[in-house]
Structures are given as C-alpha cells and as structure tokens.
C-alpha positions as CSV (number, residue, x, y, z in Angstrom):
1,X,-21.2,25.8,46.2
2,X,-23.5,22.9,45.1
3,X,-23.6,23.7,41.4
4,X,-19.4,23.6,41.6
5,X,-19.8,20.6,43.8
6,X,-22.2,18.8,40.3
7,X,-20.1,20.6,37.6
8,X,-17.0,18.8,39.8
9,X,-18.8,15.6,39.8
10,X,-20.0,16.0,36.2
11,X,-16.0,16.8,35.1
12,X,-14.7,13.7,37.3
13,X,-17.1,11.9,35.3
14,X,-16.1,12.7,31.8
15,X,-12.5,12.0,33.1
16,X,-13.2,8.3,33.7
17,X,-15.1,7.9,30.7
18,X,-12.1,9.0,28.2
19,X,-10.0,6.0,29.0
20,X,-12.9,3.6,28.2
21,X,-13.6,6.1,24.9
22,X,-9.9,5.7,23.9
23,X,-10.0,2.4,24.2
24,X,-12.7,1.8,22.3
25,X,-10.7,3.5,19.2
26,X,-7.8,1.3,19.8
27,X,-9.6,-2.0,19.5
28,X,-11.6,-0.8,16.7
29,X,-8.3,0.0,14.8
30,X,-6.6,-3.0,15.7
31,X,-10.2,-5.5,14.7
32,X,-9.9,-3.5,11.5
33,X,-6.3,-4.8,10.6
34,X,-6.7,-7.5,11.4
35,X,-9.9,-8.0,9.4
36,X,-8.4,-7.0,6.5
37,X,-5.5,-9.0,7.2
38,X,-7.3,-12.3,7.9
39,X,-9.8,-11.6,4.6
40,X,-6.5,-11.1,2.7
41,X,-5.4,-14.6,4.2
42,X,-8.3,-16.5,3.5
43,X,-8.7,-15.0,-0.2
44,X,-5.3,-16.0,-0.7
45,X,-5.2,-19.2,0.7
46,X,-8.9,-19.9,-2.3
47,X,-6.4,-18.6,-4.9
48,X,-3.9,-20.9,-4.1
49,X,-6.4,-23.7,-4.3
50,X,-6.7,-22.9,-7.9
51,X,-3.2,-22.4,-9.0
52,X,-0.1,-23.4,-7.7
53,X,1.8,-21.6,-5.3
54,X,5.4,-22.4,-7.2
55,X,3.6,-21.2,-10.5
56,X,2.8,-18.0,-8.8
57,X,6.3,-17.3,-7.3
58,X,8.2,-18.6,-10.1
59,X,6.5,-18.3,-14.0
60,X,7.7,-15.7,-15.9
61,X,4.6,-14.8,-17.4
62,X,1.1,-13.1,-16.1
63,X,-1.5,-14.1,-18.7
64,X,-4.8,-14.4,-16.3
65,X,-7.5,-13.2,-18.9
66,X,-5.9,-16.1,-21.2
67,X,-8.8,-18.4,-22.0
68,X,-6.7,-21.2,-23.3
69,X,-3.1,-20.8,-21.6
70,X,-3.3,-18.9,-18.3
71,X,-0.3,-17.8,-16.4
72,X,-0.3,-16.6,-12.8
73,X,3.4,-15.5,-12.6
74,X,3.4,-13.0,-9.9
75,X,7.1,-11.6,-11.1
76,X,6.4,-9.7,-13.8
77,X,4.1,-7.5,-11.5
78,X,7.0,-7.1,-9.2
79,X,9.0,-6.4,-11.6
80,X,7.2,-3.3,-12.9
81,X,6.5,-2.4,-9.2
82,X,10.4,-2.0,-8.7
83,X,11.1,-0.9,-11.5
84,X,8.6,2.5,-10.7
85,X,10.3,2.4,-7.4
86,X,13.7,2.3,-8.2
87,X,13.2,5.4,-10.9
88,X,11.2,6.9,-8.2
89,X,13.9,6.6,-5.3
90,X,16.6,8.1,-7.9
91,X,14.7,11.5,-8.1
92,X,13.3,11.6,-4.5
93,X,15.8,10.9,-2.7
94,X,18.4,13.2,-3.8
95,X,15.9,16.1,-4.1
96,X,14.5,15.7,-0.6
97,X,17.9,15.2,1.1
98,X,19.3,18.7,-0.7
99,X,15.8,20.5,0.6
100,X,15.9,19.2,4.0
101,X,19.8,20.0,4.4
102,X,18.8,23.8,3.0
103,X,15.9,24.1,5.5
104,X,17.6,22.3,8.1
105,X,20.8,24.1,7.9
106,X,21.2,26.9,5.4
107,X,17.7,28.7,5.5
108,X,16.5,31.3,8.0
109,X,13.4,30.5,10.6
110,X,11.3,32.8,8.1
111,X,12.4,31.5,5.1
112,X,11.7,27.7,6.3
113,X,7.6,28.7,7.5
114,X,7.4,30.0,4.2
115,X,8.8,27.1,2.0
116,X,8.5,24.2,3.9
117,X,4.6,24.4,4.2
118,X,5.0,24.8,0.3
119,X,6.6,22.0,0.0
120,X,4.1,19.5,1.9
121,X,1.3,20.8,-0.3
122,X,3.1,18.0,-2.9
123,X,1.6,15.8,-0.5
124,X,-1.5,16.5,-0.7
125,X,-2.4,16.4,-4.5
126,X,-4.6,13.8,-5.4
127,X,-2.8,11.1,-7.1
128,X,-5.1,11.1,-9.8
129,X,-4.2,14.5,-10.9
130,X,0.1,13.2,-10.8
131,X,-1.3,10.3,-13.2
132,X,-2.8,13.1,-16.1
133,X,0.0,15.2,-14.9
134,X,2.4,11.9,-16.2
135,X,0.6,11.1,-18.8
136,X,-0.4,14.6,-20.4
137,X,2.9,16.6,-19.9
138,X,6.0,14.7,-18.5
139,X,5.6,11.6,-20.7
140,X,5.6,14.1,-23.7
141,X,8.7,15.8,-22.7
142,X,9.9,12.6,-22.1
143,X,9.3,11.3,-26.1
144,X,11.3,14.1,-27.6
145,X,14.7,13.4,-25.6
146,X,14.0,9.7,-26.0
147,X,12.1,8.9,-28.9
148,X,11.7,5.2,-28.7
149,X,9.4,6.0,-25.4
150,X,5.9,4.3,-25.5
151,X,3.3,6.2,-24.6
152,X,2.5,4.4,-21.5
153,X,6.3,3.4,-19.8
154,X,7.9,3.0,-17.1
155,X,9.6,6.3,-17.0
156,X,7.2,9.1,-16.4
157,X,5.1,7.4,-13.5
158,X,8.4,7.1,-11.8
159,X,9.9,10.2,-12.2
160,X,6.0,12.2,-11.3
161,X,5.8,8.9,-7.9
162,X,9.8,10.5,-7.0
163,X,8.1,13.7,-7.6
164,X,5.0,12.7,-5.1
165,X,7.4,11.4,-2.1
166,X,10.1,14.2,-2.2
167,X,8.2,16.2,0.5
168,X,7.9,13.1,3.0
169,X,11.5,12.5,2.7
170,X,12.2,16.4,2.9
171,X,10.1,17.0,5.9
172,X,11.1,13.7,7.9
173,X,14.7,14.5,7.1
174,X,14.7,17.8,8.2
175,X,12.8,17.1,11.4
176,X,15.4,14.4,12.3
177,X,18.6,17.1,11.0
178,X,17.2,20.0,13.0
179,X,16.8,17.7,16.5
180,X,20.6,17.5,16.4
181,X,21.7,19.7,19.3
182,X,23.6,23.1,18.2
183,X,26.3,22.4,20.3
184,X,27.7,20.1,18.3
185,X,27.6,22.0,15.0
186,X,29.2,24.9,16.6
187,X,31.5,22.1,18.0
188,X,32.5,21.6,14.1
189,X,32.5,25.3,13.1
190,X,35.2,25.5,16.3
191,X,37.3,22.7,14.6
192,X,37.5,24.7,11.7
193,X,34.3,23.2,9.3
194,X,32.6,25.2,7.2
195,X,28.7,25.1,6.5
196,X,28.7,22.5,4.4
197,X,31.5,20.2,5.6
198,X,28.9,20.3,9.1
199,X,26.2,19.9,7.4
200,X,27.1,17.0,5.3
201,X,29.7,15.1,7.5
202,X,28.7,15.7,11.0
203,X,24.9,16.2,10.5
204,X,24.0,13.6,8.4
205,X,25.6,11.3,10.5
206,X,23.5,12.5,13.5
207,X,20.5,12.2,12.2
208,X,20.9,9.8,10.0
209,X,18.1,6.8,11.9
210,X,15.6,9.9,11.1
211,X,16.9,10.0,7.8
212,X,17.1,6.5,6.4
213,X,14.0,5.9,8.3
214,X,11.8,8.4,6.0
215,X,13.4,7.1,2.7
216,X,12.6,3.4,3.3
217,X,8.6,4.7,4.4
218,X,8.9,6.8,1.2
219,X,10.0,3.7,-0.7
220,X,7.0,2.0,0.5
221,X,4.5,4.7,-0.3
222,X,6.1,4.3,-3.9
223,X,5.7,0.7,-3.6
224,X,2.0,1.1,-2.7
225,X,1.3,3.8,-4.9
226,X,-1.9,3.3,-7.5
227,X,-3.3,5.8,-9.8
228,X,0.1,7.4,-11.1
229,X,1.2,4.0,-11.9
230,X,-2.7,2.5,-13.2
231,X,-2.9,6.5,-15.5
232,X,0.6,6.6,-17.4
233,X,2.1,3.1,-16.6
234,X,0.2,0.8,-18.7
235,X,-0.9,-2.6,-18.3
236,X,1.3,-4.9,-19.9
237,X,3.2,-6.7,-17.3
238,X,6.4,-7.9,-18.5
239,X,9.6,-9.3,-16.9
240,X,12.3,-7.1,-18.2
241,X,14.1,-3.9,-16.6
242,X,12.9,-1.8,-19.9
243,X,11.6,1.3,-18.8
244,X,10.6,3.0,-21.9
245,X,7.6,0.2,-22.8
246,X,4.3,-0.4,-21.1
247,X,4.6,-2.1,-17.8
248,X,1.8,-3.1,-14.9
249,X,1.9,-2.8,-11.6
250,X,0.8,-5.0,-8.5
251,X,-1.7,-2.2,-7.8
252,X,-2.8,-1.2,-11.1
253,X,-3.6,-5.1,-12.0
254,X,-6.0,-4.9,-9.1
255,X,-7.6,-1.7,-10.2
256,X,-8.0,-3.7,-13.7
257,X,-9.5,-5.9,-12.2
258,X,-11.8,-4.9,-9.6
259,X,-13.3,-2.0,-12.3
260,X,-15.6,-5.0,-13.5
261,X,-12.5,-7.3,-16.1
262,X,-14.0,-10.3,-13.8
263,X,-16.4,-12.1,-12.3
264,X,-16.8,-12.8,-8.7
265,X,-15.8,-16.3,-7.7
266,X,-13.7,-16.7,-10.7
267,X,-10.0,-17.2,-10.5
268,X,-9.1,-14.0,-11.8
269,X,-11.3,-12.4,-9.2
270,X,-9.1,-14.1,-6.2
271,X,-5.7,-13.1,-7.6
272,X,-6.1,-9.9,-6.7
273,X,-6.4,-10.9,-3.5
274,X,-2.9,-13.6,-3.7
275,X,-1.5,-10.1,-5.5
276,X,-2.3,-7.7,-2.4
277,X,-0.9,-10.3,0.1
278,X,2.0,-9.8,-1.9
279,X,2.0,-5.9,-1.9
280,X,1.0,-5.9,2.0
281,X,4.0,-8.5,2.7
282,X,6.3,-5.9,1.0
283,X,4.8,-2.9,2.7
284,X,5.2,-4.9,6.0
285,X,9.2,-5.4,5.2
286,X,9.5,-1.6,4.7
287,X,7.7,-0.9,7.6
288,X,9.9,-3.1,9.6
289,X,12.9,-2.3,8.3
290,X,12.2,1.3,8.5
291,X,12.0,0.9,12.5
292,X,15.0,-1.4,12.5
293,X,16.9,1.3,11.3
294,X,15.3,3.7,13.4
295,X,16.1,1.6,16.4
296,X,19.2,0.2,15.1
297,X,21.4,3.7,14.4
298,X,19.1,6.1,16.5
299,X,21.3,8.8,18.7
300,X,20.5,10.1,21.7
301,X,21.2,13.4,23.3
C-alpha cells in the first residue's frame, strides 16, 4: 500500500511537471523566431545604410561583385525565383491533383497504403541529389528537344522543384478529398453522376480550402527551395522571363555568397541578409494566404 501510495505521488508529480516542460519548448521555439527574425531586421536595416532602399526595389540590374559599377537591384533575383516557381507549379500541380483524386477516389484501401507511402518518399530525397539529378539527366534530355538550352537554365530546376513538391500537394489534397463525408458522393451517384463527374465537380469543390491550401504551401517550399536551383540554375541573375539561359535565385545568391565570395562586414556580406528578408517576407505571404484560404472557403460537416 505505501509503495502505490509513492509511485502515486511520484506519477502526480511527473504530471505537473509536463506542463512547465511543454512550455519550456514553446518559448524556446517562439525566442528562436524571433531571433532570427530580429537578426534578419537588423542586418537589413546595415544594408540599407549602404545602398538605397529605392535602388534595391527598383534597378534592373544585380551587379554586387562589380568593383567599379555595383548594382543592388533585388528584381532580377525575383525574377528568377518566379520564374523556377511558376515552371514548377505547372508540373506539380496538375500531377498531384490527378494522384490525390486516384487515391482519394478511384484506388482501393490496399492499393492507396501501398502507393501513397511511395509517393512521400519524393519527399524525403535530399535536395542535393534533385540538383545532380537536374543537372546530369533532365537538363540533357532537355537540350535535344530544345537545342538552344544552356546548360544551366531555368527549365530543368523547375520541372525536377515541380517534381520535388508533387507529393505535398498529392498527400494534402487527398487528406482534405477523403474528409469529405460519403454521404454526399453517394448523394451524387443517386442524382445520376458518374465517378468522375463526383469526383471532379462535387469533390473538389468540398475540399477545395484543403486543396488550395497545400498548393499555395507547395508554392512556398518552391519559393524557398535552394540546392536544386544553386546545382542546375546557374548564377547569372537577369531580368527577363527566358527560361532556357542561366538564371540566379534569391537563395542560390546567398549560398554564393556565404561559401566564402565575401568578406564579413563588407556590403556584399549584408545583402544576403536585405535578400533573405525578402525571401522570408514572401514565405510569410504564402503562409498567410495559405490560411486565408483555409479559413476563407473551409466546409464543415
């Protein structure tokens, strides 16, 4: 009776310690964003010291290793940046909408444990091994249908970064298509629909907060994504919606930078810091807009 009686006390007294411990991981996450965030801030805010905020939102030209005639024009990173993402979105999106309708609504339960795990191992490749995977066998496919294609393009990292996100838009999407209630697909066989008419026009619909939700975090993934982009992009940034030359990245400029191109302290050295406040701004819009949606169309049954 008294050794129940301690391991009682000893249990009670683990319980009121987990709220403390959880706690504790909250705040730790919450000092680390904002860390980052407020060492992003203050970076930026030295970079802009140095050059002019209108020259970085407005030149046309990103020149920073330019001894004589340096240009800080943010654009033609973003431009390459969206230009990876757009080519990206135009792969992934259809590809992962078609799987996660055929798992969601077409395959049997066995047939769905089997592929859909499949499927998710996409996600977990290193990103290093899409980049050779770009630049060592898609980009050379690539040069034979279009032979004007650099060697380092737009193109290839696109098509592989579509390649990468399929599976988050495919597993989102068919997690927010399969927590539509039966009843109202066998509602739409009753009126007469067949498989695909259900699937495609009363389904969709349904789900479609869960749906539009995972493509806009998908598009920021592909926004944020580095070493497919650094490996078979290239690194000449340029302000142009060409997608068979070299282009550059607002990540891969800060891998240039930060594997030793400059100096701490120097000017180059703090744009990559002007350049990831840029990148985290637009990760923040997708991020918000992505629950927006969520909240703005989300169904409830």
């Amino acid at each position: 009776m008294i050794e129940e009686k301690k391991r009682n006390k000893s249990g009670l007294s683990f319980e009121k310690m987990v709220p403390g411990l959880l706690l504790l991981t909250a705040i730790i996450s919450v000092l680390t964003t904002v860390g980052i965030v407020f060492t992003l801030i203050f970076e930026t805010f030295e970079f802009f010291n140095r050059v002019s905020i209108t020259e970085f939102l407005t030149a046309e030209k990103w020149y920073p290793f330019s001894e004589s005639n340096a240009s800080y024009g943010i654009m033609p990173l973003i431009a390459g940046t969206l230009k990876v993402t757009i080519i990206a979105s135009l792969v992934a999106v259809p590809i992962g909408l078609a799987s996660a309708i055929y798992l969601s609504e077409y395959a049997s339960d066995r047939t769905r444990r089997i592929i859909k795990p499949i499927l998710e191992v996409l996600a977990g490749i290193p990103t290093i091994v899409y980049g050779f995977f770009a630049l060592t066998f898609v980009t050379p496919i690539l040069r034979e249908i279009i032979p004007g294609l650099e060697i380092f393009n737009a193109l290839s990292p696109g098509i592989v970064v579509g390649i990468m996100i399929t599976p988050m838009i495919a597993s989102l999407s068919e997690d927010a298509m399969s927590s539509v209630p039966n009843s109202i697909r066998e509602g739409a066989f009753a009126l007469g629909a067949t498989k695909l008419e259900t699937a495609i026009k009363v389904i969709l619909p349904a789900a479609i907060s869960g749906i539009m939700a995972s493509i806009v975090l998908a598009l920021s993934r592909a926004i944020g994504e580095t070493m497919i982009v650094t490996v078979a992009g290239g690194s000449t940034p340029s302000l142009t919606m060409d997608v068979t030359s070299s282009i550059q990245t607002m990540t891969a400029y800060i891998v240039q930078v930060t594997t030793g191109d400059a100096g701490f302290g120097t000017t180059i050295y703090y744009s990559i810091y002007a350049v990831g406040m840029t990148l985290f701004l637009f990760t923040l819009a997708m991020n918000l807009l992505a629950q927006f949606i969520s909240r703005k169309f989300r169904e409830e049954y």
